[in-house]
C-alpha positions, 0 to 999 in steps of 0.5 A, a space after each residue: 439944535 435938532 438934525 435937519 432932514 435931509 431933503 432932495 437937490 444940492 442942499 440940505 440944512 443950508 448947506 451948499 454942495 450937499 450931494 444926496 448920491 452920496 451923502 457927501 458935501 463937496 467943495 471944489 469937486 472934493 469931499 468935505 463931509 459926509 453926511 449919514 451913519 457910520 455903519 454906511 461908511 463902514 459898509 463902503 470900505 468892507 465892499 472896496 475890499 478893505 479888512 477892518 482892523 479896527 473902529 472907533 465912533 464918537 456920537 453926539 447929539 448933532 454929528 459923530 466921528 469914525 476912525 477907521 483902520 484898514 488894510 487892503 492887499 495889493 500885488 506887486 
């Protein structure tokens, strides 16, 4: 099955909830899915503020997995 385009308003692919903002599918005001490239996601947590310790990614042909491990220092 070939990746959908993404198209403007709150659905894409038939998916309901789908965000175009963000790239999020929610469900109940909270995030279920995100919907792009995991160099964006990287991207947001390193501008939060976040070192990345490490990052593994897992690409198939219709979707992929990030993991990402970070920390971010706090005051006390």
């Amino acid at each position: 099955m070939p990746l959908q385009k993404i198209t403007s308003g709150r659905h894409v692919a038939g998916i309901e909830g789908y965000d175009p903002t963000t790239g999020c599918v929610t469900r109940d005001d909270i995030a279920i899915r995100y919907l792009g490239e995991p160099e964006s996601i990287l991207s947001e947590v390193v501008s939060a503020g976040f070192q990345v310790l490490d990052v593994a990614t897992t690409k198939g042909d219709n979707s992929g997995d990030i993991i990402i491990q970070a920390v971010k220092a706090v005051s006390l």
